[in-house]
N, C-alpha and C positions, 0 to 999 in steps of 0.2 A: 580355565584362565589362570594364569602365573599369579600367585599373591601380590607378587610387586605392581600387577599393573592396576589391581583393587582399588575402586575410588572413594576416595573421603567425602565425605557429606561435606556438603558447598553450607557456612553460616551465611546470616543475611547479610555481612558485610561484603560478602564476595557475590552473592548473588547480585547485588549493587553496583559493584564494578562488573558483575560478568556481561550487565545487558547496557553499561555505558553507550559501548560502539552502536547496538542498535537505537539509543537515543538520535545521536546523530543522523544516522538513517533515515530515521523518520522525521525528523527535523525536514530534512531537504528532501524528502516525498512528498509530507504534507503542504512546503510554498507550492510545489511545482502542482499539486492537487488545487489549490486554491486559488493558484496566481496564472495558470496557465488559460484559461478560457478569457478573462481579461485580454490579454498581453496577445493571443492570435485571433482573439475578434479585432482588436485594433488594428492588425493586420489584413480584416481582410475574410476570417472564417466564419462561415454561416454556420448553423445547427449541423448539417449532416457533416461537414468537412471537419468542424469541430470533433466531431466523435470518431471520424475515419484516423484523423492526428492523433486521439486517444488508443488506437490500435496497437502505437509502439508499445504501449505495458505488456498487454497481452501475448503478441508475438516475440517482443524479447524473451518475456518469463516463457512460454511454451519451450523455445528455444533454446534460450542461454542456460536457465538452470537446472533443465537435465546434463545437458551437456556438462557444464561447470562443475555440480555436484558429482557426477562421476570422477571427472577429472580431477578434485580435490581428493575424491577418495583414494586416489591411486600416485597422488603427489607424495614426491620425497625431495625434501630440502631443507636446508639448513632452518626456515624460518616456521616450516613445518607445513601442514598439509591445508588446513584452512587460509592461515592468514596471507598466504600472498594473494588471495582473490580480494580478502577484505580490502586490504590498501589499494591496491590494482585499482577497483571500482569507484574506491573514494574519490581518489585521486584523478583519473580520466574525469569521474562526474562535476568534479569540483572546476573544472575549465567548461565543462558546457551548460552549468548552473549560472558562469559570468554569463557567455556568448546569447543564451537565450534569449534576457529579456532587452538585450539591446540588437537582435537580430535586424529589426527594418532601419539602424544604422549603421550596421555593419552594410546592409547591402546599398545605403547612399553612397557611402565610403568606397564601394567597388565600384559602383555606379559611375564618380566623377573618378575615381583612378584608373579606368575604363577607357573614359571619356565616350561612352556606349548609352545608351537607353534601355536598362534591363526591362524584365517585366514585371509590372506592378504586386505582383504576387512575389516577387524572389524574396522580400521580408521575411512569410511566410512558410518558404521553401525552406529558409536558413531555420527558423525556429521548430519547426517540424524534422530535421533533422535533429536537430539540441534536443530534443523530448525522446528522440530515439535512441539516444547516447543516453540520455541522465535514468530514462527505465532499464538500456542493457546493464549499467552500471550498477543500477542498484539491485538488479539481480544476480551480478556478479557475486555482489557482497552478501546476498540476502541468505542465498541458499547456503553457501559455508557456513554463515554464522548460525544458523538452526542446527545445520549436522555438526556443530560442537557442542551443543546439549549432550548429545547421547557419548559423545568423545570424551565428556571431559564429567558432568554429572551424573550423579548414581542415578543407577533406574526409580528407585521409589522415589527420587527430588525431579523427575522428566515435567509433571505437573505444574509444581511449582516452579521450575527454573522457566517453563513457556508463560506463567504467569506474571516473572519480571520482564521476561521479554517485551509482556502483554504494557504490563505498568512502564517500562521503558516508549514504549510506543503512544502510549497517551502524554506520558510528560510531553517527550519531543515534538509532539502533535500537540501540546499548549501555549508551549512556552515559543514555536515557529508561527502558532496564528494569530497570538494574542499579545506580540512584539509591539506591532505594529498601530494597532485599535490604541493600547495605552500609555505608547508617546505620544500621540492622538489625544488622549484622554491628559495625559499624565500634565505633558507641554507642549499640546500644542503645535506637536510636530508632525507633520505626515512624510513617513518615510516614503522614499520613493521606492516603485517596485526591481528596477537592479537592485538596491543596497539590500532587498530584502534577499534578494538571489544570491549576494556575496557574502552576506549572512550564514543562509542555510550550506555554501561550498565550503566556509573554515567551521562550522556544524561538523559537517559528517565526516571532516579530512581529521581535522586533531581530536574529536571522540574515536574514530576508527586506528587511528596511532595510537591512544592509550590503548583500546583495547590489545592489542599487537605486540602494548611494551607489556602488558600484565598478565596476560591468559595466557599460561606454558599449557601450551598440548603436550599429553602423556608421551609421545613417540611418534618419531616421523616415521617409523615403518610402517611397513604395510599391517595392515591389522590381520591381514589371512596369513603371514608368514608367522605371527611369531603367536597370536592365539588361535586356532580354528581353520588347523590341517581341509576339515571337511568343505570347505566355503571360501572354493580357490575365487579372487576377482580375474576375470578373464577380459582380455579386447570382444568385447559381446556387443551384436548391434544392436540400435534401440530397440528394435519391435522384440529381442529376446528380453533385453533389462526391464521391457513394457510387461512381456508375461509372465517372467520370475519374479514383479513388481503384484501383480494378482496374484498369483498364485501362495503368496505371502499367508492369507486367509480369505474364505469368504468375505468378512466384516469390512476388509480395505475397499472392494467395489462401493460398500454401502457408504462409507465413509468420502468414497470420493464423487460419490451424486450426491451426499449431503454439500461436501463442497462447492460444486458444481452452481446448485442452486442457492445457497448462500453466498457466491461471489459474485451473479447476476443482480442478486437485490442489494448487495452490499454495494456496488460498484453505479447502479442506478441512484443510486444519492452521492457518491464519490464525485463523480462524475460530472453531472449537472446542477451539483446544492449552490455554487457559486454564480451560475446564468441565474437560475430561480430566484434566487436572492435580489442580485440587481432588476431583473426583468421583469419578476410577477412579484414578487413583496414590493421590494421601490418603483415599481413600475415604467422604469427605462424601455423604450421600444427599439428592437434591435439595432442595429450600429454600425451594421457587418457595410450596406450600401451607402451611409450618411454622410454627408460631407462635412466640413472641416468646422463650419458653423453650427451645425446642427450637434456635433458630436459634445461643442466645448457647452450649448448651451444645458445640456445634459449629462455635462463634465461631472456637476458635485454629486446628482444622485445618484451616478454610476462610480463616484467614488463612496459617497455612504452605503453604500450597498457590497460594496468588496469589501469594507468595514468591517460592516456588519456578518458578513459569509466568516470571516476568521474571527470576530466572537463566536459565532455558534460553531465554526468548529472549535473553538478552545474550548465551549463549553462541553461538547460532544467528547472530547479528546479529555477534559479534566477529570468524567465520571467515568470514564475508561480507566487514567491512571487510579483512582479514590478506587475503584472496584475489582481493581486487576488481583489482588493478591486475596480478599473474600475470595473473591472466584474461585483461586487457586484451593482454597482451605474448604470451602464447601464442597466440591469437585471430589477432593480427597475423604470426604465424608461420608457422600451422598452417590457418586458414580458421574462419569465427566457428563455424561449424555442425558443424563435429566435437570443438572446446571444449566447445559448449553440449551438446551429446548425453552426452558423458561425463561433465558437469556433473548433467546431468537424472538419470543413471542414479546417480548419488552419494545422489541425493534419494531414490527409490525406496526403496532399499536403509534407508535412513533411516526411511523411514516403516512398513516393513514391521519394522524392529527395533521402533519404538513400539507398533505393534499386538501383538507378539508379546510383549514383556516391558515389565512397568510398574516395572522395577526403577528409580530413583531416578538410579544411575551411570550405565545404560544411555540409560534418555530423556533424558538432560541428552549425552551423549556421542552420541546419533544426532541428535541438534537441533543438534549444531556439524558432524555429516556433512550434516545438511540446508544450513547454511549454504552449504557450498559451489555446490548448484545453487542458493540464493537469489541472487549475486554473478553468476550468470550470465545468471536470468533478470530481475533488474536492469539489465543493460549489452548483451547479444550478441544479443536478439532487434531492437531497437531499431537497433544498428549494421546488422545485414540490410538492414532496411528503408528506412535512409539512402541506404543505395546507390541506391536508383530513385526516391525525391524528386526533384521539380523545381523549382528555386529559384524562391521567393514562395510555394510554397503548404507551409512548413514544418510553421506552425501548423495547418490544417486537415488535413493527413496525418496530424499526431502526433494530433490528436484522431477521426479517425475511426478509427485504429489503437486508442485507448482502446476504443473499441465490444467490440474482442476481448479485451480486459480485463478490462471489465466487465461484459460480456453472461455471462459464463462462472456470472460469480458469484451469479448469480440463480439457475443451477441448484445451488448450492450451498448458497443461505441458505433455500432453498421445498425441492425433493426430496429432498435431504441429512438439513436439520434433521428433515421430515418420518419419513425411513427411520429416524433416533435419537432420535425421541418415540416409536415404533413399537416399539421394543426394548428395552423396561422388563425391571428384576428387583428382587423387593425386594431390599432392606439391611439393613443394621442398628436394630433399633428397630422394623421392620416399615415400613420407607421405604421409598420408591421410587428407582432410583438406572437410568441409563441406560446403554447401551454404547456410550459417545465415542468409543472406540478406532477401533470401525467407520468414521469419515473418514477415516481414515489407508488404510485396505484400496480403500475408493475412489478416493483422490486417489494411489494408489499405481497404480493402471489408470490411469487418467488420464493421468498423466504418461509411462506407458510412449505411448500413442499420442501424445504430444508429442513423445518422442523418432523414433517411427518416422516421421511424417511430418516431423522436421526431416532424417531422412535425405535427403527427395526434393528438398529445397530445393535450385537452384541458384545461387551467389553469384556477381556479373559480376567479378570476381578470379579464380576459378573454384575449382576444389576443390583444396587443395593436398593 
């Protein structure tokens, strides 16, 4: 490597602005995490349909960020190689962050300009679309902004720089579901859920502009041209960039079943903590078939209960940010994968108190113990895998690495939702009301075999 291209150790002031734009990011992931299972039940989605809508994350990221991340690898442009996907993404997503949460009046709107009788589901049609823009989008952004870790920070700061990522990701994830609860709390105010959407799209469009105006990447060239003759990027199709993706090291298979089953149990409370919440804590009985009176007279405890879902994720998201950068520091002390293991077992323990008691203290108090393996599986699985990248092919690692992301998740919004449409009991009124708890007993096995096969992991630091 050329002296000139040698990188300076990133201080904390820069680490600070380096993970700004992913604030924003997760800003406008986590409404759309939290506020999304509200806004297409009122439209209309039951359990299983709700999770099939939940599909877009999954096969976006399978999709867009192999793709993407190659593609960024092999960009050259004036604005450089990452950031025109960061903006690109913001920006697309920030139009279908408005369109979502007003989709069933967008579709009255076509309805009488029509002058037609759509059908009753087109609400739903519209906003299930908007979930599959605002996931492609933010995997647009996603996977770029990882493969500028290794672009732009030295290798001994990889740790730590996914650590502010990590604390990036909690903030955003605080300060997007705890807006709401304490104008609530503060005055009295219940925002409504578009402003909350318009919110999280000037979120992730002006943090993803700073970052763009502040982070100079070292060089638009190609990184095989001007260091590393031996490690031409070629037009290579996936299933080859898949095996020369293994073939990396043994340790990357291991690291990507750790994944795999860490993103099943991760995404089994992602996923359904906001149904749970209103449905088995506040005990609302489903909604999906209810009529008009029935809905409003269980208006407030189905808004106490979406409340309450963004305190505990602020809570969840606040021991994330408070524990991201330990993480980072213990990590570097101790070896990533007996962090992470102790991190993942914090989680369990977590989610098996949710299933067990729907006490109000208790789920709000095991969602900030959950935090903790969240701060981990944010930063420590991704540092693993740094180690055996080979400079120039950043982006397309991190994005084939997304596949174990989001592959996981498909078995969680199809078999999951499936198992919790299966498990009805009536309610109150003679409703129907579901056992959401049951993700938590799932994604709680889950993650023990995440933990067990990050035991087998070996890291080229070695095991301290």
């Amino acid at each position: 490597m050329n002296d000139n291209n040698a990188m300076k150790k990133f201080s904390t002031a820069q680490f600070l602005n380096f993970c700004l734009g992913f604030f924003g990011l997760q800003f406008a992931w986590q409404m759309r995490i939290i506020l999304s299972g509200p806004v297409t039940e009122s439209l209309g989605a039951s359990p299983f349909l709700y999770g099939l809508i939940w599909l877009a994350g999954p096969f976006t990221g399978m999709v867009v960020q192999p793709l993407v991340g190659a593609m960024s690898d092999k960009t050259v442009s004036p604005f450089g190689r990452r950031r025109p996907y960061l903006l690109g993404g913001a920006i697309i997503a920030a139009l279908a962050l408005w369109i979502f949460p007003n989709s069933g009046s967008i579709a009255n709107v076509l309805q009488n300009a029509a002058g037609i009788t759509l059908h009753p589901l087109t609400g739903l049609l519209i906003a299930a679309i908007m979930i599959w823009v605002i996931d492609a989008c933010i995997n647009i952004a996603q996977g770029p902004y990882r493969a500028l870790i290794p672009d732009v920070v030295p290798q001994e700061q990889h740790s730590l720089a996914n650590s502010y990522i990590s604390l990036a990701i909690g903030l955003g994830s605080v300060v997007a579901a705890a807006t709401a609860p304490f104008l609530k709390w503060a005055f009295n105010y219940q925002m409504s859920i578009p402003a909350q959407f318009i919110m999280a799209a000037l979120a992730f469009t002006l943090a993803m502009i700073w970052t763009c105006i502040t982070i100079k990447e070292k060089s638009t060239k190609r990184v095989d041209a001007a260091d590393d003759n031996n490690s031409k990027i070629e037009n290579v199709s996936f299933w080859q960039s898949l095996k020369d993706f293994f073939a990396l090291s043994p340790e990357v298979g291991k690291i990507c079943w750790m994944q795999f089953f860490t993103w099943i149990g991760t995404m089994c409370m992602m996923i359904f903590f906001t149904q749970y919440a209103v449905h088995t804590v506040f005990g609302v009985p489903d909604m999906t078939s209810a009529d008009a009176v029935t809905q409003q007279i269980y208006n407030d405890a189905t808004l106490r209960g979406t409340n309450f879902s963004s305190i505990c994720f602020a809570i969840f998201n606040l021991v994330c940010f408070l524990v991201a950068i330990p993480i980072g520091i213990l990590s570097a002390k101790f070896g990533n994968k007996k962090v992470h293991i102790i991190s993942i077992l914090s989680m369990i323990a977590a989610y098996l108190g949710m299933g067990l008691s729907h006490n109000l203290y208790v789920v709000a108090a095991m969602m900030g113990l959950a935090g903790i393996g969240w701060a981990s599986i944010c930063a420590l699985p991704f540092a693993m895998l740094s180690q055996f990248i080979k400079k120039g092919t950043e982006g397309s690692v991190m994005g084939i690495f997304n596949i174990f992301i989001a592959g996981p998740q498909v078995f969680v919004c199809t078999l999951v939702a499936w198992i919790i449409s299966k498990c009805s009991f009536t309610a109150a009124d003679n409703l129907v009301n579901y056992h959401w708890e049951y993700s938590f007993y799932i994604g709680a096995l889950t993650l023990l075999l995440a933990a067990i096969v990050a035991g087998k992991v070996k890291e080229i630091s070695g095991d301290k």
